[in-house]
N, C-alpha and C positions, 0 to 999 in steps of 0.2 A: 559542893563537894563534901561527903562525910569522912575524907582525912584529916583526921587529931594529929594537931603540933604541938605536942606536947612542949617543948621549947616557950609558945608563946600562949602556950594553954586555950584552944580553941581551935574551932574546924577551920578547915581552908576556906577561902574568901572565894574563891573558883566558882564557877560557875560548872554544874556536870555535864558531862558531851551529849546526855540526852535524858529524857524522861526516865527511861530504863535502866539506867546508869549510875551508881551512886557517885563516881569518881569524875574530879578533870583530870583532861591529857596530860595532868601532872603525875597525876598520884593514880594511875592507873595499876589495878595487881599485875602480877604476871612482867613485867618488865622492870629492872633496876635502871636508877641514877647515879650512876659514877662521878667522881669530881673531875674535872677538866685537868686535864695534864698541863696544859700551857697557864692557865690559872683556877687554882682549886678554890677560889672565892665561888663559882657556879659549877651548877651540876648540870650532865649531860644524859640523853639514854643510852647506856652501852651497846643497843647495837647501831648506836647512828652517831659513835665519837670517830671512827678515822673519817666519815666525812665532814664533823665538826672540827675538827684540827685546824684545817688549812683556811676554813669559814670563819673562826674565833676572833670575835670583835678586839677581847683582849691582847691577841698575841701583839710580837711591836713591830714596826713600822720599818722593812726594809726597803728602801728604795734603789740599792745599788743596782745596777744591770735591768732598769727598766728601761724605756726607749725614753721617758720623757725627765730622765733625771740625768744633771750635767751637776756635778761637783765644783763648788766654787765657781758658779755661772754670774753670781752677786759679787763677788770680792773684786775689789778695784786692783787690777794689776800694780799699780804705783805705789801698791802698800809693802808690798813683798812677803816674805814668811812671815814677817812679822806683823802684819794686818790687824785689824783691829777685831779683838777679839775680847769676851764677857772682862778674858782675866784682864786686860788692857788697863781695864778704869781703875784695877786695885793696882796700878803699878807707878804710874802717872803720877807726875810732881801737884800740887795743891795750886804752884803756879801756873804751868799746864794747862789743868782743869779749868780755870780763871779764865783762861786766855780764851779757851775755845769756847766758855760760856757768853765771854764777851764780843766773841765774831758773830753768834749767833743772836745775841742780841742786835748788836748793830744790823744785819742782815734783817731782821725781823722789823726795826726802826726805819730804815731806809727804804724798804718795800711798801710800808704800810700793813702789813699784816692785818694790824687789827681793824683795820677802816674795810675790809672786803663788802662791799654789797651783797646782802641777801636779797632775793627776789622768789617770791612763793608764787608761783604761772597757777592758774585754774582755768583751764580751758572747757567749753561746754563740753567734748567728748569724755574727758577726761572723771563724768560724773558719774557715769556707767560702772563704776567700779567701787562705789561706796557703797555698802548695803547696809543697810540701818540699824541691823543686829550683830554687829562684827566692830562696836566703836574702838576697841582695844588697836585693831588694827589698822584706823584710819590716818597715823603719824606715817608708815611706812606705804600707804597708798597715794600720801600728801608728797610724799617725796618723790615716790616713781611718776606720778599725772607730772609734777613739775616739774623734772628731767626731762622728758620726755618732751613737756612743750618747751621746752628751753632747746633740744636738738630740733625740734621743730619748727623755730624761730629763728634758728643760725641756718634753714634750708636744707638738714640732714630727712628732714621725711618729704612726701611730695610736696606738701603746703601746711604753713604756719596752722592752718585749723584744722588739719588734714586729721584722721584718726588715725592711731599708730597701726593699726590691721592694713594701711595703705602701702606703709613702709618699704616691702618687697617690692611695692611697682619702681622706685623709685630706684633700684639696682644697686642701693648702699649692702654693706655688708656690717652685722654688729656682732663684735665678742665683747663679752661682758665678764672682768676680771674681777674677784673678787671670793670673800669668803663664806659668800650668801649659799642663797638657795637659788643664785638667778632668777628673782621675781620680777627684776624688770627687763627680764629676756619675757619672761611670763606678758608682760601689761603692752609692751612693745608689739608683740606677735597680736 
């Protein structure tokens, strides 16, 4: 792209939208950039801001009046208004805080916590999924194969050696909770 940023003293890093063309879809003539109403940190093309409005990664997060938000769905009714809440912890006696670090210890002491058996499953289907040039991401491939045979050795898939592409004969159902990407909805399928 031969648009000068003067700012940073040099041309766009852009690639142009074609042979013919000196510009990217950035710095095209003929059309301006407006700052974003919702956040003037990025710019928009003014003829395509009222349908960036509602699209704006930036704008914030209203979830009232959706179907799948209930307010105070987590809050223990036994707590009452006064629940536990960020400001709780700054209000709390120092003996208090003692007490309940100390339930939580014993709780942790008495269960065992720390003795939990790890077990890492490598089953041979399970290999299909490593590929040679991708090592960065063989920790989070090591984890899904071995979920995966570990539901498969409690009798969640057809059979202990079964490949997870079997799974649907078997007539389970899996939702997969979490803040991922659902990659081992991905390795399961």
């Amino acid at each position: 792209c031969q648009f000068w940023l003067p700012r940073k003293k040099r041309f766009c890093h852009f690639e142009a939208i074609s042979a013919d063309q000196l510009f990217c879809h950035h710095h095209l003539p003929g059309d301006t950039r407006v700052p974003c109403p919702v956040d003037p940190h990025h710019t928009v093309w003014a003829r395509t801001l009222q349908r960036h409005i509602p699209r704006c990664p930036a704008r914030p997060f209203r979830p009232h009046g959706k179907p799948y938000y209930y307010p105070g769905v987590n809050i223990d009714p036994t707590l009452g208004a006064t629940g536990a809440t960020p400001d709780r912890l700054k209000t709390i006696s120092e003996d208090e805080f003692r007490r309940v670090v100390g339930a939580v210890e014993r709780i942790y002491a008495d269960h065992q916590l720390d003795q939990i058996p790890t077990e890492e499953l490598r089953p041979e289907w399970g290999q299909q999924f490593f590929l040679p040039d991708e090592t960065a991401k063989h920790k989070h491939v090591r984890q899904h194969v071995s979920l995966l045979a570990h539901i498969a050795q409690l009798g969640f898939l057809v059979g202990p050696s079964s490949p997870p592409s079997q799974a649907s004969a078997s007539g389970t159902a899996y939702v997969e909770l979490g803040a991922g990407k659902g990659s081992l909805s991905f390795y399961l399928r």
